[in-house]
C-alpha positions as CSV (number, residue, x, y, z in Angstrom):
1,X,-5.1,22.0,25.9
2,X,-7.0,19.9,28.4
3,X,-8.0,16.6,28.1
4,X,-11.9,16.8,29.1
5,X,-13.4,17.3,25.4
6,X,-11.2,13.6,24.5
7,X,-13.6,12.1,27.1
8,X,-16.8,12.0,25.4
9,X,-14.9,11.3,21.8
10,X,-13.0,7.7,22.8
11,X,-13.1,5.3,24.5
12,X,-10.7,4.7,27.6
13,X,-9.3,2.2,29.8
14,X,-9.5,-0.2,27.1
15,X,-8.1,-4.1,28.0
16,X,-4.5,-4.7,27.3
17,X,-5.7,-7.0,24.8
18,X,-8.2,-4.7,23.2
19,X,-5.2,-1.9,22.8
20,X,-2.8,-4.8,21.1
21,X,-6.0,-5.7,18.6
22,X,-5.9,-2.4,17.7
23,X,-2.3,-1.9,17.4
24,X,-2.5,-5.2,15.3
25,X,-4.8,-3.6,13.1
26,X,-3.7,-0.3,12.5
27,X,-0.1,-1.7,11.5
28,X,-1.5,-4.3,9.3
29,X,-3.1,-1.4,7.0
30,X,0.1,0.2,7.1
31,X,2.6,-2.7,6.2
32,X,5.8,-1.4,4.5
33,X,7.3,-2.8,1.2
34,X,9.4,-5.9,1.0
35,X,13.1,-6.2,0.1
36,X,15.3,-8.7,-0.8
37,X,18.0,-9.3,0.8
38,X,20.7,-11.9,1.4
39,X,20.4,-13.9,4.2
40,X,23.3,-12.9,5.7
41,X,21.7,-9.1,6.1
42,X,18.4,-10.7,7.2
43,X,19.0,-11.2,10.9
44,X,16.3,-9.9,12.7
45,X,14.3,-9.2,10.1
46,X,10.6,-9.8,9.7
47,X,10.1,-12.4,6.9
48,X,8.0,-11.5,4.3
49,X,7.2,-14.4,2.1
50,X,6.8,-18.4,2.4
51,X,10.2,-20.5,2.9
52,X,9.6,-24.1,1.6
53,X,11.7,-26.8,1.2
54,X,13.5,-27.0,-2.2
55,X,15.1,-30.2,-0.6
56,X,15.1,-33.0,2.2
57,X,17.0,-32.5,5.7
58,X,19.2,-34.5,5.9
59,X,20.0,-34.7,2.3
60,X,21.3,-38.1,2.0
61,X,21.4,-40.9,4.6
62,X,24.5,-40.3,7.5
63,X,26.0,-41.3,10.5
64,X,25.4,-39.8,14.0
65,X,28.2,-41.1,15.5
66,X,32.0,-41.8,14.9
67,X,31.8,-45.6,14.9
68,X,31.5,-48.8,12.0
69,X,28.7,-48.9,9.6
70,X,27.0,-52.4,9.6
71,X,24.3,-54.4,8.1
72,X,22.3,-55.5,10.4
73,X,21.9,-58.6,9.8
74,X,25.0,-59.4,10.0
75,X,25.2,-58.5,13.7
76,X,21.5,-59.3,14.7
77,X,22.2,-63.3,15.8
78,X,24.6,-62.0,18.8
79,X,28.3,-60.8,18.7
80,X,30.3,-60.8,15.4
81,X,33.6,-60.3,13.9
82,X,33.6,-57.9,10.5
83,X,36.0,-56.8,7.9
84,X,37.3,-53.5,7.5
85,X,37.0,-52.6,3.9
86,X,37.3,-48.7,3.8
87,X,37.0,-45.3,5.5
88,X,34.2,-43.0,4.8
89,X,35.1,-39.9,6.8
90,X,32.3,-36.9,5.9
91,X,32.9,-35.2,3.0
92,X,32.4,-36.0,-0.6
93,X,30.8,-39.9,-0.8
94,X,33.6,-42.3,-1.9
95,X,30.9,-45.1,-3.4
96,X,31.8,-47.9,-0.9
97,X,30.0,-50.7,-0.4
98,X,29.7,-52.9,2.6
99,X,29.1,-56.4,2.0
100,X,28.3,-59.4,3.8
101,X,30.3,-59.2,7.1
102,X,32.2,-56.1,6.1
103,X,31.8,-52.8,8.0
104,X,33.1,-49.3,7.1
105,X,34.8,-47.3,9.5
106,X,32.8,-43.4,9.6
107,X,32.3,-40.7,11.0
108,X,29.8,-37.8,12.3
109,X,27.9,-36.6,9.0
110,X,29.2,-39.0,7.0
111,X,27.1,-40.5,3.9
112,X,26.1,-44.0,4.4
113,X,28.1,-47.0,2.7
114,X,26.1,-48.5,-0.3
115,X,24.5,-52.0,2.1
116,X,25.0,-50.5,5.5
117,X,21.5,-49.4,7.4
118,X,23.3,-49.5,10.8
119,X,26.3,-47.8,12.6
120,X,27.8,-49.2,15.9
121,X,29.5,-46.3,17.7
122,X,33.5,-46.9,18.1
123,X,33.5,-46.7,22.2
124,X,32.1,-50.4,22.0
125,X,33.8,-52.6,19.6
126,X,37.4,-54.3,19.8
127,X,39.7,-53.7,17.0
128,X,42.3,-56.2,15.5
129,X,43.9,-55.1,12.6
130,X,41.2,-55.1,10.1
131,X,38.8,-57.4,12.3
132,X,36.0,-55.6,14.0
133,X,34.5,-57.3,17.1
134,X,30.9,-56.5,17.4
135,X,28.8,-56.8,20.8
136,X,25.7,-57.8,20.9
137,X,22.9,-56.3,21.3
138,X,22.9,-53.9,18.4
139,X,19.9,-52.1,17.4
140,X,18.8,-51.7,13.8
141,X,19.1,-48.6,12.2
142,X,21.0,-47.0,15.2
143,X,22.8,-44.4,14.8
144,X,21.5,-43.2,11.5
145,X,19.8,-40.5,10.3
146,X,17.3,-40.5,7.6
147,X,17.5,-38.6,4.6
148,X,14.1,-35.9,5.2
149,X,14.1,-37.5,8.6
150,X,14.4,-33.2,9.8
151,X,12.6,-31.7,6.5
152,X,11.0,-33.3,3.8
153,X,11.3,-31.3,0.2
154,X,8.3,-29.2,0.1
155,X,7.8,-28.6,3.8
156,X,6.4,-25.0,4.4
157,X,9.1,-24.3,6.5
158,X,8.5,-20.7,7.5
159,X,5.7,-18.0,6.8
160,X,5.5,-13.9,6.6
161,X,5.3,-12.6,9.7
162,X,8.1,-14.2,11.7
163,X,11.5,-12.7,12.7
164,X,14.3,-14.1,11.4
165,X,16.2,-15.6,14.7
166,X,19.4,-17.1,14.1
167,X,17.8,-20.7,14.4
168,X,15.7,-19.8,11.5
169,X,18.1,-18.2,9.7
170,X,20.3,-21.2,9.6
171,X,17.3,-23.9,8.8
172,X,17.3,-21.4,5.5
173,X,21.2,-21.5,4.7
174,X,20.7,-25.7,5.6
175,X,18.6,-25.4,2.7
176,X,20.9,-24.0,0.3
177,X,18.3,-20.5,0.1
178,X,20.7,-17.4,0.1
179,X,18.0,-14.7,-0.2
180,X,14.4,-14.2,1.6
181,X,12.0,-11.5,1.1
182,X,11.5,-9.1,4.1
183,X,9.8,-6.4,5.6
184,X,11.8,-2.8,5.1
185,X,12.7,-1.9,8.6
186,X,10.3,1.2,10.2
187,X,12.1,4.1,10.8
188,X,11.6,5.2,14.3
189,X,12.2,8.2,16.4
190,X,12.3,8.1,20.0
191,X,11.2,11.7,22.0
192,X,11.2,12.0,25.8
193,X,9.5,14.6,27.8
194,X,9.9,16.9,30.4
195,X,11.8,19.9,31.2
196,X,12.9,17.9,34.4
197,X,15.1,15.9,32.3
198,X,18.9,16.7,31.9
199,X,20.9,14.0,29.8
200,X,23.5,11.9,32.2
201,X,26.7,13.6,32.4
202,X,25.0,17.0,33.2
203,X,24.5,18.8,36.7
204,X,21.4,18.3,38.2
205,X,19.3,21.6,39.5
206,X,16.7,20.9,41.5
207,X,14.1,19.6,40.8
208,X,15.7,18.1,38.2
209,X,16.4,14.3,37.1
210,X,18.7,12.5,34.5
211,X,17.1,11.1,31.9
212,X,16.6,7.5,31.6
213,X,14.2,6.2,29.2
214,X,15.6,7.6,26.5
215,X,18.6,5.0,26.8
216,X,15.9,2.0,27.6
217,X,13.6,3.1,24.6
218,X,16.5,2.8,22.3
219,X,18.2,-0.1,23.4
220,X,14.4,-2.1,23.4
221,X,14.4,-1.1,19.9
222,X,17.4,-2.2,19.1
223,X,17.2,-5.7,20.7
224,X,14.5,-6.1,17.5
225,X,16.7,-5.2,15.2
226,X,15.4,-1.5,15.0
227,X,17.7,1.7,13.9
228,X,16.5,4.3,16.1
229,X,17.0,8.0,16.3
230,X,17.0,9.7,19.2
231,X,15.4,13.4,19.1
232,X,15.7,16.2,21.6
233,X,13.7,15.9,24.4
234,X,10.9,17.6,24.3
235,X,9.5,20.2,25.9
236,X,6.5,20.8,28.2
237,X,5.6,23.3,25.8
238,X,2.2,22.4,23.2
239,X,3.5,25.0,20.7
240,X,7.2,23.6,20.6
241,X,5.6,19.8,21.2
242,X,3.3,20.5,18.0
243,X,6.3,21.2,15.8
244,X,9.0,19.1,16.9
245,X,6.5,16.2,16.5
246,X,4.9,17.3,13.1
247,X,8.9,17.5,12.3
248,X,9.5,13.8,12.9
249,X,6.0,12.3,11.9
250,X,7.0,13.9,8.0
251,X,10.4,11.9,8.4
252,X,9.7,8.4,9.9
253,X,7.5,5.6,10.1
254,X,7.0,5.5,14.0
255,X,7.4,8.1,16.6
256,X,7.9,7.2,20.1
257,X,7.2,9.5,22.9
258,X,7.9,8.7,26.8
259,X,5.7,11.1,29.2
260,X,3.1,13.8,28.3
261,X,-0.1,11.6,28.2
262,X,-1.7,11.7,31.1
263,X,-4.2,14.2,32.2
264,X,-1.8,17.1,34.1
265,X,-1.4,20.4,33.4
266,X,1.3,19.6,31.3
267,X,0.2,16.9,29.6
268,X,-0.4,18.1,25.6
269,X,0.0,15.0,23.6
270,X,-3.6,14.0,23.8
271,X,-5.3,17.6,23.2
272,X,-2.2,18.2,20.1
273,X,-3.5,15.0,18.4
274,X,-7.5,14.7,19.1
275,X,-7.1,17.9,17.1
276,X,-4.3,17.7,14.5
277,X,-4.3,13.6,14.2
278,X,-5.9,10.6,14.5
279,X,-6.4,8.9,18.5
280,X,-7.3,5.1,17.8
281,X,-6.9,5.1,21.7
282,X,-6.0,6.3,25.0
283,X,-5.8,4.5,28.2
284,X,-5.2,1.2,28.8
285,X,-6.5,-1.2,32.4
286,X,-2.7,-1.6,33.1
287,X,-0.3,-0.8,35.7
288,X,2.0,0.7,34.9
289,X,1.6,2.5,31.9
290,X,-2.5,3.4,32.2
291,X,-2.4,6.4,29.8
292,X,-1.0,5.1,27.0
293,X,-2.0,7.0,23.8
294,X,-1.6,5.6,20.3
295,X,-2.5,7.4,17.3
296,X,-1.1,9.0,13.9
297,X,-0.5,12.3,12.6
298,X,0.5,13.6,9.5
């Protein structure tokens, strides 16, 4: 089971680079099929189709601020004194209308009064009664957002390919979509290797160490929004190694190994798949990490 006749077969210490092109390659002739899901379930997720925008963001003109919505031109020539003629709080739009030097009192999110194209936030006027005393100084259009002014109906908004963070989750629900197309998770199994390694919680021998990559494996993979299963570890046996491997790569998508790839004694991954698999490459110009195989079998 030694490594010498791999030598002459591939080519090692590839660039980090190089080993990701290849990686990028092999899984894109390998993509899994697409489910739909809603978006509730798609967390995560790796989108699988394009998200465009069945409608503007905002949808309808709307206040940024608690304050008084204006025209302004009624407040342009200096400071002014307005009627109150209604409250639009945000909600359902109640169909006012602000007239010549009239204001509405509104709030955060609320739709724009009919007339008004300005609000003048609450901290700076005086109220008396239904009189509002306006400073100068105010700037047209403040305080307003557009409708589209975020997303304009039939924006590509997102494309295959990228996770589904939260902030891309919520753009979608902004957009009234409740299901996207994604990616079926891989199913992965995660090995480690060694007969040095005892799980924590057992006695140590010596010579022995606890095993920790098993836990940093899984909890990588689930940070991505993986399922994981963690196998026995295996062996430094190529019989065992050979079986408990063929095992997993009939059951899952990916199978993760920690250990056995370098060029010891012990070392059989390299020899067991150069001869029952495919090795698209082995050793990479990094530190750590140099022998890193990837390849497929089964």
């Amino acid at each position: 089971m030694r490594d010498e006749p791999m030598r002459d077969n591939f080519p090692t210490q590839l660039t980090f680079d190089e080993a990701r092109s290849i990686v990028d390659t092999i899984a894109a002739a390998n993509r899994l099929p697409t489910e739909r899901l809603a978006i509730a379930r798609t967390h995560q997720r790796i989108l699988a189709q394009d998200v465009i925008a069945p409608m503007p963001l905002p949808p309808f003109d709307n206040s940024a601020m608690d304050g008084y919505a204006v025209r302004h031109a009624d407040v342009a020539a200096g400071e002014a004194t307005l009627r109150l003629v209604g409250d639009q709080f945000a909600g359902r739009a109640l169909g006012l209308r602000v007239g010549a030097d009239e204001c509405v009192r509104i709030t955060t999110g609320a739709p724009m009064p009919e007339g008004a194209d300005t609000v003048v936030i609450r901290e700076v006027v005086r109220v008396d009664g239904e009189n509002i005393a306006i400073p100068a100084g105010i700037l047209a259009h403040a305080n307003v957002r557009r409708a589209g002014e975020d997303v304009r109906t039939g924006d590509a908004i997102l494309a295959p390919g990228q996770v589904l963070t939260p902030a891309r989750v919520a753009t979608v629900a902004s957009l009234g979509i409740d299901q996207l197309t994604v990616s079926a998770r891989p199913t992965v199994a995660v090995f480690t290797t060694g007969d040095e390694l005892v799980p924590p919680g057992m006695p140590l021998e010596p010579g022995q160490i606890h095993d920790s990559n098993r836990e940093l494996l899984m909890g990588l993979l689930r940070a991505d929004g993986l399922e994981p299963t963690a196998w026995p570890t295996l062996p430094d046996d190529p019989v065992r190694i050979e079986s408990m491997l063929r095992d997993a790569a009939s059951s899952f998508d990916v199978v993760i190994t920690c250990g056995a790839v370098s060029a010891g004694e012990k070392d059989h991954v390299p020899a067991l798949l150069a001869a029952h698999g495919r090795v698209h490459f082995w050793k990479v110009r990094m530190k750590p990490g140099m022998p890193l195989l990837f390849g497929g079998l089964d």
